[in-house]
C-alpha positions in Angstrom: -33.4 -16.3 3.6 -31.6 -13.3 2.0 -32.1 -9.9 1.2 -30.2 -9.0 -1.9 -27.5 -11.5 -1.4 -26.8 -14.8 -3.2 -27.1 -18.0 -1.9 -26.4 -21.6 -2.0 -26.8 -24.5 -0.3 -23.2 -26.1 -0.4 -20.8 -23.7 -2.3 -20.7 -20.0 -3.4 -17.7 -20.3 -6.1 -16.5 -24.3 -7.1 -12.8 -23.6 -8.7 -11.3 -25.1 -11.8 -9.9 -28.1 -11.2 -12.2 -28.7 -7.6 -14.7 -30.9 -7.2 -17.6 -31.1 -5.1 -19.0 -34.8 -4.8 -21.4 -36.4 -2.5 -23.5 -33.5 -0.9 -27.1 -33.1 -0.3 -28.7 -29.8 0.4 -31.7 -30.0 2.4 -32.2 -26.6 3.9 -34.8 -24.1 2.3 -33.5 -21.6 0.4 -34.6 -18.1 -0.4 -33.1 -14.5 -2.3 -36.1 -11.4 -1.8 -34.6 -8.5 -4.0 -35.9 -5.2 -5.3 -32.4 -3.6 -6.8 -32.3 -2.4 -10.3 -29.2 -4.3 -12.1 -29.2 -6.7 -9.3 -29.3 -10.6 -10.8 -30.7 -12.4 -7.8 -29.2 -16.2 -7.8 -30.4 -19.2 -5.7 -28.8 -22.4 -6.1 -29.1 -25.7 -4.5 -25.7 -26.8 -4.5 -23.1 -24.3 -5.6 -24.0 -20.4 -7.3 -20.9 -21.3 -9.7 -19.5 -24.1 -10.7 -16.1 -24.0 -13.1 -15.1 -27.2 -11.5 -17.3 -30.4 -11.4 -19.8 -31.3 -9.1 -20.5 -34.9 -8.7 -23.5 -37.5 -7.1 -25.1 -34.4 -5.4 -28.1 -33.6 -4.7 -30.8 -31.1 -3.6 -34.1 -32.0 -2.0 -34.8 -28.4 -0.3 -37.1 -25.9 -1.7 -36.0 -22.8 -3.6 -37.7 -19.6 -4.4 -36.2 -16.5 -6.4 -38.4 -12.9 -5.0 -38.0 -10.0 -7.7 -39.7 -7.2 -6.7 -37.7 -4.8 -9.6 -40.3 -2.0 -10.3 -38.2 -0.3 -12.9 -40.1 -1.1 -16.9 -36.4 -0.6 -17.8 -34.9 -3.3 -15.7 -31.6 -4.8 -16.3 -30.6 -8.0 -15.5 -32.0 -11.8 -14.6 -33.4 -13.6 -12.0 -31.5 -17.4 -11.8 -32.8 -20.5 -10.0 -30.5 -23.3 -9.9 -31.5 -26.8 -8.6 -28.2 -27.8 -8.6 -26.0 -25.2 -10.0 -26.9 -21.4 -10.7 -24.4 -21.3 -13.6 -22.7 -23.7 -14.9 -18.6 -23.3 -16.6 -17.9 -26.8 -15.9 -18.8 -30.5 -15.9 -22.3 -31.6 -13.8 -22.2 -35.5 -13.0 -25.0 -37.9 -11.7 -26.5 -34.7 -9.6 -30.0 -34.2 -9.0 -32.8 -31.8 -7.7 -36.1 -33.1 -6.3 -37.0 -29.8 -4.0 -39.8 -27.5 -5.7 -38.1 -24.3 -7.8 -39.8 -21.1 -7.4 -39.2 -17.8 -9.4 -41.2 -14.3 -8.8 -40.3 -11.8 -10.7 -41.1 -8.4 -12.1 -39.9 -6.7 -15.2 -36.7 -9.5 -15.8 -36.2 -12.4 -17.3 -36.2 -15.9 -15.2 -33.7 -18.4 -16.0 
């Protein structure tokens, strides 16, 4: 569990050119934030992917917390089972674990 700090459950950053293949999450994640501007990101596998990411898998639950009280709020809240964004190529991956946004005043992707 974090506190304003992005998480995921194999890989912050997969590279160009990298690949990820064969993984399987299976711990619990969680991101609680209440920063305006701030674009709280959970992902089961990896928080970017520019590479691929191959026969992987999550079976953990996620969960997304945005307590923003600002009716101005910049921003996003992003729940990824497998990838929180995506630049690159996704290949026989799957999520089975439950996918949980909360979220006040921004949008939920």
């Amino acid at each position: 569990e974090t506190v304003e700090a992005d998480v995921a459950g194999i890989c912050a950053n997969n590279a160009s050119g990298a690949i990820i293949e064969d993984c399987k999450n299976s711990a619990t994640l969680k991101q609680t934030s209440s920063h305006n501007e701030w674009n709280p990101t959970v992902a089961g596998i990896v928080l970017e992917n520019f590479g691929a990411v191959v026969n992987s898998r999550n079976v953990a639950n996620l969960q997304v917390v945005s307590n923003n009280q600002f009716d101005n709020a910049a921003g996003s809240a992003n729940l990824g089972g497998v990838a929180g964004y995506n630049y690159g190529e996704i290949n026989k991956c799957k999520n089975t674990g439950n996918l949980n946004v909360k979220t006040k005043n921004i949008i939920a992707y």
